[in-house]
C-alpha positions in Angstrom: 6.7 -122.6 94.0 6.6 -123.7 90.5 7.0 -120.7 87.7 4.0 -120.3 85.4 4.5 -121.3 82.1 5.1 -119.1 79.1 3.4 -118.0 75.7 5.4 -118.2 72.0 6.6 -115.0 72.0 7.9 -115.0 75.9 9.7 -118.3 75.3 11.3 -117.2 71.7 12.9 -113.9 73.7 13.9 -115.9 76.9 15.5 -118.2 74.5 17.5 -115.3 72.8 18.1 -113.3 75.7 20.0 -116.1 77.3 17.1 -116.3 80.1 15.3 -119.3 82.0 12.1 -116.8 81.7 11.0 -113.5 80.8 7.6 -111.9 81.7 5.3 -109.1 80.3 7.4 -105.5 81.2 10.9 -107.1 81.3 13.3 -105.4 78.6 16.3 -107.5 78.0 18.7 -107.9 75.1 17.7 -110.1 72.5 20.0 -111.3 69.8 18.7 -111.2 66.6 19.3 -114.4 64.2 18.4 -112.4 61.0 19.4 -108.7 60.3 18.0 -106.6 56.9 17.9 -103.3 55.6 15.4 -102.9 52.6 16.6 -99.7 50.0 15.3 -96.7 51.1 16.1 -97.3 54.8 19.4 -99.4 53.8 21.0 -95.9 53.0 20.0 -94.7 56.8 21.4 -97.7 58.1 24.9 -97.1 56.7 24.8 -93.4 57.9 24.4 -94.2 61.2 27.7 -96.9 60.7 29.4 -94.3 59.5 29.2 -91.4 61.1 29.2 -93.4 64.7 32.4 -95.7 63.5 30.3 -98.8 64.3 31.3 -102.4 62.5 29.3 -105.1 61.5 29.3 -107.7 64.5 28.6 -110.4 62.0 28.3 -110.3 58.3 26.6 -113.5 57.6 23.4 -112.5 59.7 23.3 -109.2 57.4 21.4 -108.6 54.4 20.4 -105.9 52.3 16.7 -106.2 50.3 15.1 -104.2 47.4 12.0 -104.3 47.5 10.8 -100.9 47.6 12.0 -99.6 44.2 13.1 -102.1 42.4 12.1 -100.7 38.9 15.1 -97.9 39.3 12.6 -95.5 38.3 13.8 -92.9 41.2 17.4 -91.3 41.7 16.9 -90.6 44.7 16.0 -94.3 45.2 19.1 -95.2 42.3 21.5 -93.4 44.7 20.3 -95.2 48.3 21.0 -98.6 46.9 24.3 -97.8 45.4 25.2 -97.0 48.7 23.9 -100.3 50.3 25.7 -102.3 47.6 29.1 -100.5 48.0 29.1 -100.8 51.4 28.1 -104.1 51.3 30.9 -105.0 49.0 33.1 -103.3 51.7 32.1 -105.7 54.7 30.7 -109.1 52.7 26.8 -108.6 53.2 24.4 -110.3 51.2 22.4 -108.2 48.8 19.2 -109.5 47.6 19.0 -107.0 44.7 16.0 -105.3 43.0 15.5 -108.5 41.3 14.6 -110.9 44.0 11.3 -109.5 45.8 10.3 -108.5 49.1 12.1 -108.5 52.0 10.3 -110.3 54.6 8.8 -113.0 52.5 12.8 -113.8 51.5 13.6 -113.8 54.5 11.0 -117.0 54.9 11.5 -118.4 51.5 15.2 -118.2 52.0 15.8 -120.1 55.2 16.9 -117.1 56.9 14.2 -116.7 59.3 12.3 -120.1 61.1 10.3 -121.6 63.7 11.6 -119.9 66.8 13.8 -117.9 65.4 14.6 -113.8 65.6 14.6 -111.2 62.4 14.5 -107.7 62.4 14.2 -105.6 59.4 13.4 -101.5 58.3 10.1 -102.7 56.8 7.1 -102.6 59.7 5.6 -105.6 58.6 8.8 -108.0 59.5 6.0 -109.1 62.1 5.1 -111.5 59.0 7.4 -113.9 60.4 4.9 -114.8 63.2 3.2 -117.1 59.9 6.4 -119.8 60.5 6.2 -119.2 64.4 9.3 -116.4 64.5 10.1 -112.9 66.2 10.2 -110.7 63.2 9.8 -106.8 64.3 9.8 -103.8 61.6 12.3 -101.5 63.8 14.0 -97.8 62.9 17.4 -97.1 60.7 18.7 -96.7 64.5 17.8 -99.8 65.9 18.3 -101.6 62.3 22.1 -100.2 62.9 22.4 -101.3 66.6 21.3 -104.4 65.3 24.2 -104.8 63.0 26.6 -103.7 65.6 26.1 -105.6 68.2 24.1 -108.3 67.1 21.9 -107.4 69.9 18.4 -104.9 70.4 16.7 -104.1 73.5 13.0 -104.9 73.8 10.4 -104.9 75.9 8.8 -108.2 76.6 4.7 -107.5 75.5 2.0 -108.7 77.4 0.0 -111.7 75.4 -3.3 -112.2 74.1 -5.1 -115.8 72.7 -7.4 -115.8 69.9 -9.3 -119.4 70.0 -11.3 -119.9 66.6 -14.2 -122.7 67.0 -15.4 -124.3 63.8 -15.1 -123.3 60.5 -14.6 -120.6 58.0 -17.7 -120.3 55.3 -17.1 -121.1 51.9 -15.5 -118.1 49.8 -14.0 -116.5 53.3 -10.5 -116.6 52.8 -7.0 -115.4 54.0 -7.7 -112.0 53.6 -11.3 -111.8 54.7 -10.7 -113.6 58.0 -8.3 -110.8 58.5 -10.3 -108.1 57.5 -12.9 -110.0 59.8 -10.3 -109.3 62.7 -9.9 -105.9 62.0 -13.3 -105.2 61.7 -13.8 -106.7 65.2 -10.8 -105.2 67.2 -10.0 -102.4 65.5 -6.5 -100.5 64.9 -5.7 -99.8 68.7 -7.5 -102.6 70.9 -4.4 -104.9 70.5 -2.0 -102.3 70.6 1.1 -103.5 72.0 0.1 -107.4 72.0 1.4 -110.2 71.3 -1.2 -112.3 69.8 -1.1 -116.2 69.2 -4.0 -117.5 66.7 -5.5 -121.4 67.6 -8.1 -123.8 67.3 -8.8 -126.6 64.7 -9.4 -124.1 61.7 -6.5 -122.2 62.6 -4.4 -125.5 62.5 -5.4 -126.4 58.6 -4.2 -122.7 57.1 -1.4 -123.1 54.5 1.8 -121.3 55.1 0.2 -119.0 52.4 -2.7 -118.2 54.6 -1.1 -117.6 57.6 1.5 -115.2 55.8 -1.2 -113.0 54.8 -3.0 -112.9 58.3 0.5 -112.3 59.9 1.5 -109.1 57.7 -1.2 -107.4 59.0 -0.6 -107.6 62.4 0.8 -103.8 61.8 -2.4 -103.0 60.6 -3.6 -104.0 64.1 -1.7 -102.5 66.5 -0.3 -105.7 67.4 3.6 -106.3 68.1 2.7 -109.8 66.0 0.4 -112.7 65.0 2.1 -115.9 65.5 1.4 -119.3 64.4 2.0 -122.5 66.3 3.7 -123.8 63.5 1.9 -127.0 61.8 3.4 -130.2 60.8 2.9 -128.8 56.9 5.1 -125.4 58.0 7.8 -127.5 59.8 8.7 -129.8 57.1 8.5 -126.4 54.7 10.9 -124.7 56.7 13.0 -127.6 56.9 13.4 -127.7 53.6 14.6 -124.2 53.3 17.1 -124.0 56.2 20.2 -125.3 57.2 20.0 -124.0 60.9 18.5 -126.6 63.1 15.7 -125.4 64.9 12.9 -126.9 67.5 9.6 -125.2 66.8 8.0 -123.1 69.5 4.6 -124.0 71.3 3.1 -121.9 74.3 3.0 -123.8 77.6 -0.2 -125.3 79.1 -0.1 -123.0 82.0 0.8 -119.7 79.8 -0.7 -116.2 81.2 -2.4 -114.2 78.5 -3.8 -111.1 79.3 -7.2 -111.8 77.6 -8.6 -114.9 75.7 -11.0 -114.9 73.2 -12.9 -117.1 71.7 -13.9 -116.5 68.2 -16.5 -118.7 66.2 -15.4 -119.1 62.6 -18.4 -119.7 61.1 -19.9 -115.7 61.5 -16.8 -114.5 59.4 -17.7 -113.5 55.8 -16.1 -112.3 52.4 -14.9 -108.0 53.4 -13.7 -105.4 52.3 -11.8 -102.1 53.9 -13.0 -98.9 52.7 -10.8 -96.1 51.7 -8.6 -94.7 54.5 -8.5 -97.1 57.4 -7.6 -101.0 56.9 -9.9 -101.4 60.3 -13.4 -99.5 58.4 -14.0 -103.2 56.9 -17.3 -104.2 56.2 -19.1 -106.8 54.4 -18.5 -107.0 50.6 -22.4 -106.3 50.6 -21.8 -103.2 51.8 -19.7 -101.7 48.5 -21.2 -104.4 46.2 -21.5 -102.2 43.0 -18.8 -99.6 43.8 -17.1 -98.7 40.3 -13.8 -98.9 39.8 -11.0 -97.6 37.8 -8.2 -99.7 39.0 -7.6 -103.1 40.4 -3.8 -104.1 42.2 -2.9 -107.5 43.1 0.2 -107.9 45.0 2.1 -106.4 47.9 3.2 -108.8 50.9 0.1 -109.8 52.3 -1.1 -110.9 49.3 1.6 -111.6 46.7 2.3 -115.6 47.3 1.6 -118.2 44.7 -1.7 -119.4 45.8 -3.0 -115.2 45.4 -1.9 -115.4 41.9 -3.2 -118.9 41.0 -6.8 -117.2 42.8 -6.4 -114.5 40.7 -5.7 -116.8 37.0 -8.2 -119.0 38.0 -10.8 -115.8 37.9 -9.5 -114.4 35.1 -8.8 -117.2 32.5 -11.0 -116.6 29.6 -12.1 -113.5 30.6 -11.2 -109.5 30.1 -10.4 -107.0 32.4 -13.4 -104.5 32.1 -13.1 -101.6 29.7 -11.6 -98.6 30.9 -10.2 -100.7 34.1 -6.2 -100.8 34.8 -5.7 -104.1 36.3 -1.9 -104.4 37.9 -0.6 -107.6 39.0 2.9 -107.8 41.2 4.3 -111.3 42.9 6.2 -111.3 46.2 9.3 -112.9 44.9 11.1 -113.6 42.1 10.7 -117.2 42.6 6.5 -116.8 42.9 7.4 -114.6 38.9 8.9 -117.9 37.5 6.3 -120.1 38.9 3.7 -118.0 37.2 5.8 -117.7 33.8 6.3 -121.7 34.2 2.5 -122.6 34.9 1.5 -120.4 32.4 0.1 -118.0 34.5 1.6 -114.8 33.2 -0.2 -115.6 29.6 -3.2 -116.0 31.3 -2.6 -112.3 32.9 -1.6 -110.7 30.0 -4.2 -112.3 27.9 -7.2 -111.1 30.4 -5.6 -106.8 30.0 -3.3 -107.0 33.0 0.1 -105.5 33.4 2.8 -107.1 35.2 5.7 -106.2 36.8 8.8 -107.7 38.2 8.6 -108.7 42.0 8.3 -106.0 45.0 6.0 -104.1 47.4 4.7 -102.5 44.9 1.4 -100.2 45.7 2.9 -100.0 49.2 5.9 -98.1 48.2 6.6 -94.8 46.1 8.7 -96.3 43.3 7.0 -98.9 41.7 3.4 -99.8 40.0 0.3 -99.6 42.3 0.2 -95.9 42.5 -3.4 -94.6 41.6 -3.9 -90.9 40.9 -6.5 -88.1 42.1 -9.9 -89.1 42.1 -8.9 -92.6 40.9 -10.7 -95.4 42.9 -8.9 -98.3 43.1 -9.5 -102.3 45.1 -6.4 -103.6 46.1 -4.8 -106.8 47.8 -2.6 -104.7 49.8 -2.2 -104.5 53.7 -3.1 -100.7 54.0 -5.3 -97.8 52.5 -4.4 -94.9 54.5 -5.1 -91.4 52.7 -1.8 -90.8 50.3 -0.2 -93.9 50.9 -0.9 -95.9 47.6 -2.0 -92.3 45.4 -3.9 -89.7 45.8 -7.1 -91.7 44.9 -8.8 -94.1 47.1 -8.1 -97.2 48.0 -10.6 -100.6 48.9 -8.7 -103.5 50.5 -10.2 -106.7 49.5 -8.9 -110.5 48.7 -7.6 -111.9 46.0 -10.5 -113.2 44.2 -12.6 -110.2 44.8 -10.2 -107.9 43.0 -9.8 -110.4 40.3 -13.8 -110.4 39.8 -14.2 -106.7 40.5 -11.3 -106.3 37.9 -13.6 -108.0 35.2 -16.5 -106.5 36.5 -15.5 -103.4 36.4 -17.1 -102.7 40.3 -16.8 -104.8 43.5 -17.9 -108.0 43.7 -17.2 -110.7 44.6 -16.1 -114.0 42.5 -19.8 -116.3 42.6 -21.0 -112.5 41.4 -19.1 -111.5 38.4 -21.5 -110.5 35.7 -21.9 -111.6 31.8 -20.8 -108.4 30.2 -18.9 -105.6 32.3 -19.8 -102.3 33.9 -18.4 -99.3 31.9 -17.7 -96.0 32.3 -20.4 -93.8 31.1 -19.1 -90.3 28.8 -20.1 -86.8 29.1 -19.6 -87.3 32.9 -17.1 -85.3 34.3 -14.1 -87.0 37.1 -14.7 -85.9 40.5 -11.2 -84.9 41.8 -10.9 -86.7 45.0 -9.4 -84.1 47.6 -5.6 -83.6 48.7 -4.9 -85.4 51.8 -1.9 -84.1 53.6 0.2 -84.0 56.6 1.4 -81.9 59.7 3.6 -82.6 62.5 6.8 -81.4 64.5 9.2 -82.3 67.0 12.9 -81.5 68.7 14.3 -82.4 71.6 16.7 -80.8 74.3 18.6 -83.1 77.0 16.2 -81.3 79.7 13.9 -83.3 81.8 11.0 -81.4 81.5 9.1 -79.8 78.7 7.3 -76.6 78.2 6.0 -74.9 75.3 2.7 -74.4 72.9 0.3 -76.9 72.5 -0.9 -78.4 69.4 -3.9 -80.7 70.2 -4.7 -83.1 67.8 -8.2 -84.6 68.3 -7.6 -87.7 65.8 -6.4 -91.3 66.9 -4.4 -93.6 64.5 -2.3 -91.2 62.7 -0.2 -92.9 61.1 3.4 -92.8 59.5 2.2 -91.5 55.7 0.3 -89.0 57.5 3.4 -87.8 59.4 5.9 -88.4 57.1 4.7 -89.5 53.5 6.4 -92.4 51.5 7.2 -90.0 48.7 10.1 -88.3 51.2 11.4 -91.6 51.9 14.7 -90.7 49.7 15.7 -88.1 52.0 18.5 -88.7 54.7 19.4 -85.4 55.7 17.4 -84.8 59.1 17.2 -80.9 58.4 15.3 -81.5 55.6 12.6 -83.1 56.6 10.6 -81.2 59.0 9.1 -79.0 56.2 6.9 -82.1 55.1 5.8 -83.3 58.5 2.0 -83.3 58.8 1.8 -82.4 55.1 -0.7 -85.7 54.5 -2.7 -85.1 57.6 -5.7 -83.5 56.3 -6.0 -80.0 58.5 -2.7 -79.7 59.0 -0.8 -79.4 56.0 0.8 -76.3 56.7 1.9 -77.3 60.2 5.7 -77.3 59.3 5.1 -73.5 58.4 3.5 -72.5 61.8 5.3 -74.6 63.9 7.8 -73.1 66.9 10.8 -74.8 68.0 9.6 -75.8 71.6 6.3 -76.7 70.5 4.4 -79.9 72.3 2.0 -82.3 70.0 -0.8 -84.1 71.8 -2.9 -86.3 69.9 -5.1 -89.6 70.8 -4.8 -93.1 70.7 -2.2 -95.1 68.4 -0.3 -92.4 67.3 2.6 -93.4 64.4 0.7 -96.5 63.5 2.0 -98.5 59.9 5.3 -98.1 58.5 9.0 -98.6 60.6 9.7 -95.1 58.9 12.8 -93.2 61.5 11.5 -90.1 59.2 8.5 -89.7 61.2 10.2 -88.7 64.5 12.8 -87.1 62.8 10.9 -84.5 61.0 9.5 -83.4 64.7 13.0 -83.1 65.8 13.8 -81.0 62.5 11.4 -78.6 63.5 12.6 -78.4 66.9 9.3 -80.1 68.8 10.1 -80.6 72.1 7.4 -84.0 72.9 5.1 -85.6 71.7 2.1 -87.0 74.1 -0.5 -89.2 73.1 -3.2 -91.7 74.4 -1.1 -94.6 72.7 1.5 -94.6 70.4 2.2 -97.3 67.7 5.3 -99.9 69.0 7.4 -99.3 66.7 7.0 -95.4 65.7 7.2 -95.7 69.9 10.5 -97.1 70.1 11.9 -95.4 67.2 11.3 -92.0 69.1 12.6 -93.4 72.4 16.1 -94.7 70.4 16.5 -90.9 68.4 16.0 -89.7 72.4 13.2 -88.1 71.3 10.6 -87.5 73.9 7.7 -89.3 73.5 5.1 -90.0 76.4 1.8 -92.0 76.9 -1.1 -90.5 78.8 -4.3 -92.3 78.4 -6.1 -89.0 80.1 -5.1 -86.3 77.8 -8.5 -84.9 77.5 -8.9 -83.9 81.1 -6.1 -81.2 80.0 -9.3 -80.0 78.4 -6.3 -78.6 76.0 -6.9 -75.9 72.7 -4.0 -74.9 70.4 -1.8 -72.6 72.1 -2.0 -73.4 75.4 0.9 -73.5 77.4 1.7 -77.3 77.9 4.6 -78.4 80.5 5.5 -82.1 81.0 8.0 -83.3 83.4 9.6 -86.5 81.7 10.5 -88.3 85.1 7.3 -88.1 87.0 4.5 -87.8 84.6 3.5 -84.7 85.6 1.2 -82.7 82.6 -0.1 -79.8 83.1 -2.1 -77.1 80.7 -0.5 -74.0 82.5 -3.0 -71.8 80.7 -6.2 -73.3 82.7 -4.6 -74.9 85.4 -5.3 -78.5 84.8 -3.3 -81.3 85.3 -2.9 -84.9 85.2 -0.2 -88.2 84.9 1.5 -89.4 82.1 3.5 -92.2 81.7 6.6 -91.3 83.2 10.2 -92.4 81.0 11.0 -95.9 81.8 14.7 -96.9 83.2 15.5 -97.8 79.3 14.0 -94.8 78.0 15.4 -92.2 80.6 19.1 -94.4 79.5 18.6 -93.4 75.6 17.8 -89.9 76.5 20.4 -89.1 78.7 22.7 -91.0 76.5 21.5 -88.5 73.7 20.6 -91.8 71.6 20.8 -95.4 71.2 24.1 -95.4 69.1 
């Protein structure tokens, strides 16, 4: 009997595990052909080195990147990457600096990742190497340091899904939109856990540009990654960056996907996300007229050079509207000089824009892209959850539409920009938009079996800045940060007040979706929560939990506990058992798999 064939993703991690063939639920040991640490989870990383007395297996595949703050402007921040670059000086690791950019699109630009390759790095969207046909996976300070170690991370082979896309994209519907389109259409938690390969004929004539912004937000998704059967146009590109030799990776005729789809092109249009979920995307026609006070262009989704020649192209010979801020950050260093030689940053500075020096920008605490209370802002960026760029609220849109909205002074898009601007009108007082916040706990024993209070929380796709926010980031000290878990969840910002050690969260579907953050299972464990139990969790915030041995448990049934805060919940880790002991109700989780039950026993990965 002949073995079936295998999709991209199967055949990259057979490749790297040393296998003939891997299937779907297989976890094997993949060795990883890029390693990185960005800045604020860099100083994690060295930690768990240190205080475990673990080496570096090999130097050369190690890197540090900056991206996160690399404007200085926090000492928590300021003190995180001293620590990266002395211990880099200590054991000859790369540092690309706080002048170079961000991370993952280095990574690309730099050779280090390529068609078939492996990367893993602390930012979640490392899945943006799917663009050039690679394995990139955002994973945890833990796993980022077994990583280094060994050279090696465990992972567990996702089932595969096929996208097919039949004739072509509409004029104006770009990168970003068909994304959006995506989201719009699946949702944050119905390819949760996939691998997902993208195909057809308009598929096959994106740019590397195109498919970069598509790929970063797989995250956004659900999805373990988008990948790309790399095109003849990608090949040569990567060639020309690399020195490793490398055969491109194509999925075999006789591949099993869980689920194919076949997707006509032509009913996508030009969308936008409205404020708090990337998925809430509708058509620009829907928010057409929406004043704004801010516009950002940037972040890693949409921060190549083809997003900022869109962007000068819109705004040459015109002004940014009165009263607007508009903020424009590139990707990389490299994209900032390209600008500066086409002339590009004239043209920006000429239209009212301000621009900074290359990073994530918006996405992270320490640099520009922050908007303030009440503030309503459009953005290029990959996420709008509730506190994660400001306290204001956020619109995720292309290039071109914040460009034109910029000028504008509302959304629209860039065949609808008017002859003289919207402005703001006086004697109208600012609505202050509300305070999101957070609340969460955990803690874990080296018991089998849980029991304590319930608190039921009847939300899916929580994410990581609801959990943990990006403004915490700077801290390292694992006591210290269960007094802000939950604190950007609306309803449950005083969670880390009430909370019991021994408590048990239960929440819905998706639970730790967006950032690779460790902080959001370790706040849980700070309090002393004793597991956490949802309908789905997010992959990574899944695995981070399962590597910190930090119970964490999938039941796709949790609301036949019928469960209310303050029952008495007990869950038995190796059978599945859950039961509300108050009413008498139980039903089966997800019991811990062989890898899982390992971790835990073994008190954690390292």
């Amino acid at each position: 009997m002949m073995a079936m064939g295998m999709t991209m993703l199967e055949k990259i991690l057979a490749e790297h595990s040393g296998s003939e063939s891997v299937r779907p639920g297989d976890i094997a040991d993949i060795s990883i052909d890029a390693r990185a640490a960005r800045d604020f989870g860099g100083a994690n990383v060295v930690k768990h080195l240190r205080d475990h007395g673990l080496s570096i297996a090999d130097p050369a595949k190690t890197f540090f990147t900056f991206d996160c703050n690399p404007t200085g402007s926090d000492q928590k921040y300021a003190v995180n990457q001293h620590i990266c670059r002395l211990f880099a000086r200590e054991n000859g690791i790369l540092v690309y600096d706080i002048d170079k950019g961000i991370g993952t699109h280095l990574m690309i630009d730099q050779g280090l990742a390529y068609p078939g390759s492996t990367a893993v790095s602390t930012d979640s969207h490392a899945n943006i190497l799917g663009a050039v046909g690679a394995f990139g996976q955002g994973m945890g300070d833990m796993d980022i340091a077994a990583a280094w170690s060994k050279g090696k991370v465990w992972f567990r082979v996702p089932e595969s899904v096929r996208l097919t896309f039949k004739g072509r994209f509409p004029a104006l519907t770009g990168a970003k939109d068909i994304v959006l389109n995506l989201l719009a259409q699946f949702g944050a938690n119905s390819l949760l856990g996939y691998s997902v390969e993208l195909c057809g004929e308009a598929i096959d004539q994106l740019s590397l540009d195109d498919r970069i912004t598509i790929s970063s937000m797989a995250t956004e998704m659900g999805a373990i990654i988008i990948l790309f059967p790399p095109s003849v146009e990608v090949i040569a590109w990567c060639s020309s960056r690399t020195a490793h030799k490398f055969k491109p990776v194509y999925s075999d005729p006789d591949a099993h996907y869980s689920a194919d789809y076949v997707i006509d092109a032509s009913t996508f249009g030009v969308m936008v996300s409205r404020p708090g979920e990337p998925h809430d995307a509708v058509s620009i026609l829907s928010v057409a007229g929406q004043k704004i006070d801010s516009a950002f262009i940037g972040s890693c989704t949409n921060g190549r050079m083809s997003d900022m020649l869109t962007a000068a192209s819109i705004l040459k010979g015109r002004k940014v509207a009165p009263g607007v801020v508009l903020k424009i950050v590139p990707a990389t260093d490299e994209v900032w000089q390209e600008c500066l030689e086409q002339g590009l940053i004239g043209i920006f500075k000429e239209a009212g824009a301000m621009v900074s020096n290359a990073g994530c920008a918006g996405c992270a605490a320490g640099q520009v892209g922050q908007n303030g209370q009440g503030e309503v802002t459009v953005s290029t960026g990959n996420r709008n959850f509730p506190g994660k760029q400001g306290k204001g609220s956020v619109f995720l849109a292309s290039p071109d539409v914040v460009a034109a909205s910029a000028v504008a002074g509302y959304i629209t898009s860039a065949d609808s920009i008017p002859d003289e601007p919207a402005v703001f009108k006086t004697g109208i007082p600012a609505s202050p938009g509300k305070t999101q916040s957070l609340a969460s706990t955990s803690g874990i024993t080296k018991q089998e079996q849980a029991e304590g209070r319930a608190w039921f929380i009847r939300k899916d796709n929580i994410d990581t800045d609801m959990i943990f926010h990006n403004r915490y980031l700077s801290i390292t000290d694992v006591k210290e940060m269960g007094q802000y878990t939950f604190d950007n969840l609306k309803g449950y910002e005083d969670f880390a007040k009430k909370a019991k050690k021994g408590d048990i969260v239960v929440a819905g579907k998706n639970f730790g979706s967006g950032s690779s953050r460790q902080q959001a299972v370790d706040c849980f464990a700070s309090l002393g929560i004793a597991a956490i139990m949802a309908e789905s969790f997010g992959a990574i915030y899944e695995r981070n939990a399962i590597n910190a041995a930090f119970p964490v448990l999938t039941c796709k049934s949790v609301t036949e506990l019928d469960l209310e805060d303050g029952d008495l919940i007990r869950i038995n880790f190796l059978t599945g058992l859950a039961e509300n002991v108050t009413k008498g109700r139980s039903v089966r989780a997800e019991p811990f798999s062989g890898v899982q039950l390992e971790i835990f026993r073994n008190g954690g990965l390292l």
